[in-house]
C-alpha positions in Angstrom: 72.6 31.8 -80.1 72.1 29.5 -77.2 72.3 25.8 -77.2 69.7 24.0 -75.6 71.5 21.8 -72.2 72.2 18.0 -73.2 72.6 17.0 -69.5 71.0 14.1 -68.7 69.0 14.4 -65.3 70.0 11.2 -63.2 67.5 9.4 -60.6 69.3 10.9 -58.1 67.7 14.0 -59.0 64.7 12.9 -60.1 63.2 10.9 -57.3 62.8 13.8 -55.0 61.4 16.4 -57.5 58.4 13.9 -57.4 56.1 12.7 -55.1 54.6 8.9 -55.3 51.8 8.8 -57.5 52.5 12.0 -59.9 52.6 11.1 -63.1 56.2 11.9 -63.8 58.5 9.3 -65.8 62.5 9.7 -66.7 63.0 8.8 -70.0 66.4 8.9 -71.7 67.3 11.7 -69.3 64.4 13.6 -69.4 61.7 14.3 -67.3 58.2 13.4 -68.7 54.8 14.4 -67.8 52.6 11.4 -68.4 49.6 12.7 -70.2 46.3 12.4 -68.2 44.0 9.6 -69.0 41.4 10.0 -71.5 38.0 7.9 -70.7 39.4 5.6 -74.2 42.8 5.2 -72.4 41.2 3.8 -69.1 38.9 1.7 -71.3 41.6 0.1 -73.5 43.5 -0.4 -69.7 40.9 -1.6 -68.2 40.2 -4.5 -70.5 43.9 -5.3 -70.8 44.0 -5.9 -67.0 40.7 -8.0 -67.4 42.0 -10.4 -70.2 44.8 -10.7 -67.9 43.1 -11.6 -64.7 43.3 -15.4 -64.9 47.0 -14.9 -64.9 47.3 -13.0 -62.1 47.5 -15.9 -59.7 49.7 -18.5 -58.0 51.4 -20.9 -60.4 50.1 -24.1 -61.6 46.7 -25.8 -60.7 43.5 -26.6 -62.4 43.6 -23.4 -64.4 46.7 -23.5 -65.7 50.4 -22.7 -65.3 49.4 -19.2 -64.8 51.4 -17.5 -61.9 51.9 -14.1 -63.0 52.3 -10.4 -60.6 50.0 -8.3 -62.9 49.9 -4.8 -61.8 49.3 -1.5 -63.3 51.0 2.2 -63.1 53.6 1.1 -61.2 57.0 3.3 -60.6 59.5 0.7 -62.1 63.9 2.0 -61.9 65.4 0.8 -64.5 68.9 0.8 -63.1 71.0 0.1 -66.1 70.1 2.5 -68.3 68.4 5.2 -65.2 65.4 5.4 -66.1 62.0 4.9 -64.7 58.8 4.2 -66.4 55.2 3.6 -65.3 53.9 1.1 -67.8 50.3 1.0 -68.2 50.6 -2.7 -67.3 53.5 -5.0 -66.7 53.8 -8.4 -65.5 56.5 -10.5 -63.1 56.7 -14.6 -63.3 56.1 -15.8 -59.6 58.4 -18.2 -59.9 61.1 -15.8 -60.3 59.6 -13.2 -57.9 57.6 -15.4 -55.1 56.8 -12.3 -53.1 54.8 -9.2 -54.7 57.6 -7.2 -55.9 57.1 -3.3 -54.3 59.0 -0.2 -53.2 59.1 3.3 -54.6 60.1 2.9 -57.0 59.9 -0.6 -57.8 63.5 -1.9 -58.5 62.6 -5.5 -60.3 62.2 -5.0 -63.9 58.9 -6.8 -65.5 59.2 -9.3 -67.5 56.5 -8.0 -69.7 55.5 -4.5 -70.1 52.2 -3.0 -71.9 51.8 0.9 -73.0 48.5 1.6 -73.9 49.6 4.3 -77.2 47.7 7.8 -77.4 48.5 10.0 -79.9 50.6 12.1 -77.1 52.4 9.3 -76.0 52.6 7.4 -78.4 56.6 8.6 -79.7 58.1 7.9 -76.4 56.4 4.9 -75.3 56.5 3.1 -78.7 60.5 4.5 -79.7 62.6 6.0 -76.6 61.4 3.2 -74.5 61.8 0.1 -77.3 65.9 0.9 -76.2 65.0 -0.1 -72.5 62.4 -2.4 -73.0 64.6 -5.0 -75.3 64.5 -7.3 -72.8 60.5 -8.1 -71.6 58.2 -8.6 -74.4 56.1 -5.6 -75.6 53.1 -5.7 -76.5 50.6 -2.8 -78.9 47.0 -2.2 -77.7 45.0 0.3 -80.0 
Protein backbone atom coordinates (compact mmCIF):
# COMPACT_ATOMS: atom_id res chain seq x y z
CA UNK A 1 0.00 0.00 0.00
CA UNK A 2 1.18 3.49 -0.72
CA UNK A 3 1.87 6.17 1.76
CA UNK A 4 0.52 9.33 1.16
CA UNK A 5 3.83 12.23 0.59
CA UNK A 6 4.59 14.18 3.92
CA UNK A 7 6.70 16.85 2.06
CA UNK A 8 6.02 20.09 2.93
CA UNK A 9 5.70 22.45 -0.21
CA UNK A 10 7.92 25.66 0.64
CA UNK A 11 7.06 29.31 -0.59
CA UNK A 12 9.52 28.92 -3.00
CA UNK A 13 7.23 26.73 -4.77
CA UNK A 14 4.25 28.04 -3.92
CA UNK A 15 4.31 31.68 -4.97
CA UNK A 16 4.52 30.91 -8.63
CA UNK A 17 1.89 28.16 -8.89
CA UNK A 18 -0.47 31.21 -7.98
CA UNK A 19 -1.29 34.22 -9.40
CA UNK A 20 -2.22 37.56 -7.13
CA UNK A 21 -5.62 37.41 -6.15
CA UNK A 22 -6.46 33.50 -6.30
CA UNK A 23 -7.61 32.37 -3.40
CA UNK A 24 -4.82 30.06 -2.58
CA UNK A 25 -3.24 29.99 1.04
CA UNK A 26 -0.07 27.66 2.33
CA UNK A 27 -0.92 26.32 5.50
CA UNK A 28 1.44 24.00 7.39
CA UNK A 29 2.81 22.87 4.06
CA UNK A 30 -0.08 22.56 2.29
CA UNK A 31 -1.71 24.20 -0.37
CA UNK A 32 -5.32 25.51 0.41
CA UNK A 33 -8.10 26.50 -1.73
CA UNK A 34 -9.88 29.24 0.22
CA UNK A 35 -13.55 28.45 -0.08
CA UNK A 36 -15.58 31.00 -2.12
CA UNK A 37 -17.49 33.56 -0.21
CA UNK A 38 -20.95 32.87 0.76
CA UNK A 39 -23.41 36.19 0.75
CA UNK A 40 -23.30 35.44 5.06
CA UNK A 41 -19.40 35.36 4.84
CA UNK A 42 -19.29 38.84 3.03
CA UNK A 43 -21.87 40.11 5.42
CA UNK A 44 -20.21 39.03 8.64
CA UNK A 45 -16.83 40.80 6.68
CA UNK A 46 -18.32 43.48 5.75
CA UNK A 47 -19.51 44.60 9.20
CA UNK A 48 -16.23 43.64 10.79
CA UNK A 49 -14.44 46.17 8.49
CA UNK A 50 -17.26 48.79 9.34
CA UNK A 51 -16.96 48.48 13.25
CA UNK A 52 -13.34 48.94 12.48
CA UNK A 53 -13.36 52.04 10.32
CA UNK A 54 -12.73 54.63 13.01
CA UNK A 55 -9.55 52.87 13.50
CA UNK A 56 -8.35 52.90 10.30
CA UNK A 57 -6.75 56.25 10.52
CA UNK A 58 -3.64 58.28 11.47
CA UNK A 59 -2.80 58.09 15.17
CA UNK A 60 -3.98 60.27 17.88
CA UNK A 61 -6.36 63.40 17.56
CA UNK A 62 -9.86 64.25 18.52
CA UNK A 63 -11.10 60.75 17.96
CA UNK A 64 -8.87 58.91 19.66
CA UNK A 65 -5.53 57.16 19.71
CA UNK A 66 -6.68 55.19 16.83
CA UNK A 67 -3.91 54.74 14.12
CA UNK A 68 -4.44 51.43 12.73
CA UNK A 69 -3.62 49.90 8.70
CA UNK A 70 -7.01 47.87 8.44
CA UNK A 71 -7.14 45.92 5.33
CA UNK A 72 -8.81 42.89 4.14
CA UNK A 73 -7.68 39.58 1.99
CA UNK A 74 -4.42 40.51 1.92
CA UNK A 75 -1.51 37.86 0.85
CA UNK A 76 0.54 38.01 4.26
CA UNK A 77 4.32 35.50 4.32
CA UNK A 78 4.80 34.33 7.29
CA UNK A 79 8.51 33.85 7.10
CA UNK A 80 9.24 31.92 10.21
CA UNK A 81 7.07 29.22 9.99
CA UNK A 82 6.54 29.55 5.57
CA UNK A 83 3.40 30.08 5.38
CA UNK A 84 1.08 32.54 3.99
CA UNK A 85 -2.44 33.32 4.95
CA UNK A 86 -5.06 35.73 3.63
CA UNK A 87 -6.92 36.72 6.74
CA UNK A 88 -10.35 38.01 6.33
CA UNK A 89 -9.07 41.12 8.12
CA UNK A 90 -5.92 42.06 9.86
CA UNK A 91 -4.61 45.12 11.29
CA UNK A 92 -0.96 46.94 11.59
CA UNK A 93 -0.25 49.78 14.45
CA UNK A 94 0.97 52.95 12.35
CA UNK A 95 3.30 53.74 14.73
CA UNK A 96 5.17 50.67 14.11
CA UNK A 97 4.45 50.67 10.28
CA UNK A 98 4.13 54.56 9.26
CA UNK A 99 3.79 53.61 5.60
CA UNK A 100 0.88 51.23 4.22
CA UNK A 101 2.57 48.02 4.44
CA UNK A 102 2.33 46.22 0.68
CA UNK A 103 3.96 43.70 -1.71
CA UNK A 104 2.96 40.29 -2.96
CA UNK A 105 2.92 38.93 -0.71
CA UNK A 106 2.87 41.25 2.05
CA UNK A 107 6.06 40.43 4.27
CA UNK A 108 4.97 42.41 7.66
CA UNK A 109 3.00 40.26 9.91
CA UNK A 110 -0.32 42.01 11.44
CA UNK A 111 -0.54 42.65 14.60
CA UNK A 112 -4.06 41.45 14.67
CA UNK A 113 -5.68 38.99 12.46
CA UNK A 114 -9.56 38.13 12.01
CA UNK A 115 -11.03 34.80 10.16
CA UNK A 116 -14.47 35.04 9.61
CA UNK A 117 -15.17 30.87 10.47
CA UNK A 118 -17.57 28.88 7.88
CA UNK A 119 -18.18 25.56 8.49
CA UNK A 120 -15.39 24.74 5.57
CA UNK A 121 -12.98 26.70 6.97
CA UNK A 122 -13.52 26.73 10.02
CA UNK A 123 -10.64 23.56 11.08
CA UNK A 124 -7.86 25.38 9.55
CA UNK A 125 -8.41 28.81 10.26
CA UNK A 126 -9.49 28.24 13.99
CA UNK A 127 -6.53 25.13 14.65
CA UNK A 128 -3.58 24.87 11.97
CA UNK A 129 -3.36 28.66 11.97
CA UNK A 130 -3.70 29.22 16.11
CA UNK A 131 0.25 27.68 15.80
CA UNK A 132 1.24 30.84 13.55
CA UNK A 133 -1.03 33.21 14.78
CA UNK A 134 0.34 33.07 18.60
CA UNK A 135 1.69 36.21 18.36
CA UNK A 136 -1.29 38.91 17.07
CA UNK A 137 -4.49 38.67 18.90
CA UNK A 138 -7.24 36.58 17.27
CA UNK A 139 -10.39 37.31 17.33
CA UNK A 140 -13.96 34.80 16.52
CA UNK A 141 -16.80 36.40 14.51
CA UNK A 142 -19.90 34.02 14.06
Amino acid sequence: MGERSTRRITVDEFLPQIAQGERFELVDGEIIRKADPTPDHGLDQAKLVASLGPLNRHAGGPRGPGGWWVMTEVDTLYAKTGEVFRHDAQGYRRDLHPECPSGFPCLHVPQWACEVLSPGSARIDWMKKQRTLAGPSVCRVH
